[in-house]
N, C-alpha and C positions, 0 to 999 in steps of 0.2 A: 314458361318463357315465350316472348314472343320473336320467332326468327324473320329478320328482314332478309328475306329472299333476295332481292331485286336490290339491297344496299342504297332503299329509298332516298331521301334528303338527309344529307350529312352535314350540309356545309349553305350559307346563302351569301349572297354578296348583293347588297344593297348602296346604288347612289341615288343621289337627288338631288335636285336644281332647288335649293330654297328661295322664296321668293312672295314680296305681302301681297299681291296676288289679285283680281278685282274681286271686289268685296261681294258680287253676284256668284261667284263659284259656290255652289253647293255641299253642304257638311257630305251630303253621300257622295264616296270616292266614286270617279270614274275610269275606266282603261282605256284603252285600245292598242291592237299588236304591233310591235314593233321589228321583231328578229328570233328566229331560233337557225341555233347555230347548232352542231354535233362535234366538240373536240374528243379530236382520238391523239394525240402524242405519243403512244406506248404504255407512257406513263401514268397518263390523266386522258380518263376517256368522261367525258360532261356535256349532259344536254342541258343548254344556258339558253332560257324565254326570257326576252326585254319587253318589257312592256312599257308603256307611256299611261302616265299618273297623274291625277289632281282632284284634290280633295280640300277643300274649306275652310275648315277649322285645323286641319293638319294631323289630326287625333290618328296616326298610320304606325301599326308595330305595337310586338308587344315584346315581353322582356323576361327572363329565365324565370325569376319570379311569379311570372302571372300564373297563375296554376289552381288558383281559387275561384267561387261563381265570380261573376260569367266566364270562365275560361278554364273549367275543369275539364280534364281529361273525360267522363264519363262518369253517370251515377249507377249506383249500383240500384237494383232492384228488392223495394225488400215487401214481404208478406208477412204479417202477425208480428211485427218490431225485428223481421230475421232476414238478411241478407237469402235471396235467393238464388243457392247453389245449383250447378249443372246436373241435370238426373231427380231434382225433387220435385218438380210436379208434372204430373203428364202434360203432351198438348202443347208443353214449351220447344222452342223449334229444337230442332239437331244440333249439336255444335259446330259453331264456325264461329269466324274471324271477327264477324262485326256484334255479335247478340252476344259472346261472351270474351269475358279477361280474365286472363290465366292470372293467378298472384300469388308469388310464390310466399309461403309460410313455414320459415325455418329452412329443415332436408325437404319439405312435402310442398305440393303448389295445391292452392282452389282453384275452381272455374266457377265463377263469377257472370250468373244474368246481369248486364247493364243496357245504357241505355248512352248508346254516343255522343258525344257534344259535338259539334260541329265546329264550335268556337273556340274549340283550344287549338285548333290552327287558324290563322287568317290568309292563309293564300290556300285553294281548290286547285288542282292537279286533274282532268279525266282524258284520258286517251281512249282515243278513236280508230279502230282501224276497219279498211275496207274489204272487203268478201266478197267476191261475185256482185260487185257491184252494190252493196247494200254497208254501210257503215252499222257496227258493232263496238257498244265499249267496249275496254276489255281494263278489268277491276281484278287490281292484284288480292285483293282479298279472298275473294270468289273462284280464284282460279285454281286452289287445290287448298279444301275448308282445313286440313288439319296444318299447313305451312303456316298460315299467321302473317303471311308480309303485308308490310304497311303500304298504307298507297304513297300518292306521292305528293297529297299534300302535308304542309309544314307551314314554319310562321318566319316572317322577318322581321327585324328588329328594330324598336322603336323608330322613327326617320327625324322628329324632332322634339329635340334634344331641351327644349325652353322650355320654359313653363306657362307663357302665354301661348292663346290659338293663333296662328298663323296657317295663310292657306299654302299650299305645298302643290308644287308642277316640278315635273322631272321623271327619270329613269327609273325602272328597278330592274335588276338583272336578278333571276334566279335561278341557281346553278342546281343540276340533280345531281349528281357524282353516280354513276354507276356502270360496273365493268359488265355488267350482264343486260343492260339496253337493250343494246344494239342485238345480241342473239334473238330475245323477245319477240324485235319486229325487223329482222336483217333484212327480209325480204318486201313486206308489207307498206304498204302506202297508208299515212298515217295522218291524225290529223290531234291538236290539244285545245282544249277549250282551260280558260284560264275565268279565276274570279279572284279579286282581294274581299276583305274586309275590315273595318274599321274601330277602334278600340269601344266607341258605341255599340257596334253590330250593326252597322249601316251597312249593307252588302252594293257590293258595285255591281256594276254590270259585267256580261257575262262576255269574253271576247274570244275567236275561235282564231287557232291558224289557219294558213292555207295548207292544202295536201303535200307532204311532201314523204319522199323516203331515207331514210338515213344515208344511202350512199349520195343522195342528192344535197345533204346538208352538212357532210362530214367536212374538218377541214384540218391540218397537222398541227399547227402552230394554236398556243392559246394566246391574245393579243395581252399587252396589261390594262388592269382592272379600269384605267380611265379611258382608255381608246373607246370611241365612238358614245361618251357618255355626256 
């Protein structure tokens, strides 16, 4: 079983300004930052990245469904027609979070060599935090090999909804949900580098925040879903 430590992406909330767009906007989607906000309520504590979006052909989101190439979770590794299990061949690394998947079998689980897809999510998540003046990611995965937490990317969901290409300019809000953030980096100055991709695998460009730290971004109240969209 894989434990989400950190209670990674639970939930996303996507809008968008639909619109035909000029016909020179490019199939590869673009970004650039918009807001990250820190709600803390009591109730709902969520780091919400808005970005600003536009993409060509409008191909953005994918759908519970997609789960098949190109959008598998991960292939498995196999040697002689046989799925390569954890412990059968020397030389293969140690276990941890990303070179194997645990899958459970009846009462009993495998651990499973694979090989990750990148593409079964289409939004990238990498946090950054500063040291002595020196930035360091910091990858939940890696940070304690037998925990298993997922990072923090995830996917949003289709944006258009037709069946013809249309190009696409607008918002996308993506919320983390998690009550254990803020302990993470309570104190640290922090920065996220964001990337989409596109149901081709057109990969956007890569857009970073400015530095900030949770107490400088927290706010009580969560606005509704259309405020500022």
């Amino acid at each position: 079983m894989k434990y989400n430590a950190f209670l990674a992406i639970i939930f996303i909330l996507c809008t968008a300004a639909f619109c035909d767009g000029p016909p020179s906007l490019s199939p590869q989607p673009t970004i650039s930052y918009n807001n990250i906000t820190y709600y803390d309520t009591g109730f709902t504590k969520n780091l919400s990245l808005v970005l600003n979006f536009e993409d060509g052909d409008g191909d953005l989101g994918l759908s519970p469904v997609d789960v098949g190439v190109p959008y598998q979770p991960y292939d498995l590794v196999f040697e002689n027609g046989e799925p390569v299990m954890y412990g059968d061949r020397p030389g293969d690394p140690d276990f941890n979070c990303v070179d194997y998947e645990i899958v459970p079998e009846g009462n009993e689980v495998d651990t499973f060599l694979v090989n990750r897809n990148k593409y079964h999510n289409n939004i990238y998540i990498d946090f950054f935090v500063k040291r002595n003046g020196v930035w360091e990611e910091y990858d939940l995965r890696t940070t304690d090999p037998f925990l298993c937490a997922d990072t923090y990317d995830g996917r949003f969901p289709i944006l258009n909804l037709d069946e013809n290409d249309k190009a696409l300019k607008g918002e996308l809000r993506y919320n983390m949900y998690s009550a254990a953030i803020f302990s993470v980096f309570r104190n640290d100055t922090v920065k996220v580098q964001a990337q989409i991709v596109d149901r081709q695998l057109h990969e956007s460009n890569i857009i970073e925040t400015p530095e900030f730290t949770f107490q400088q971004i927290t706010v009580t109240e969560v606005p509704d879903e259309n405020d500022g969209q």
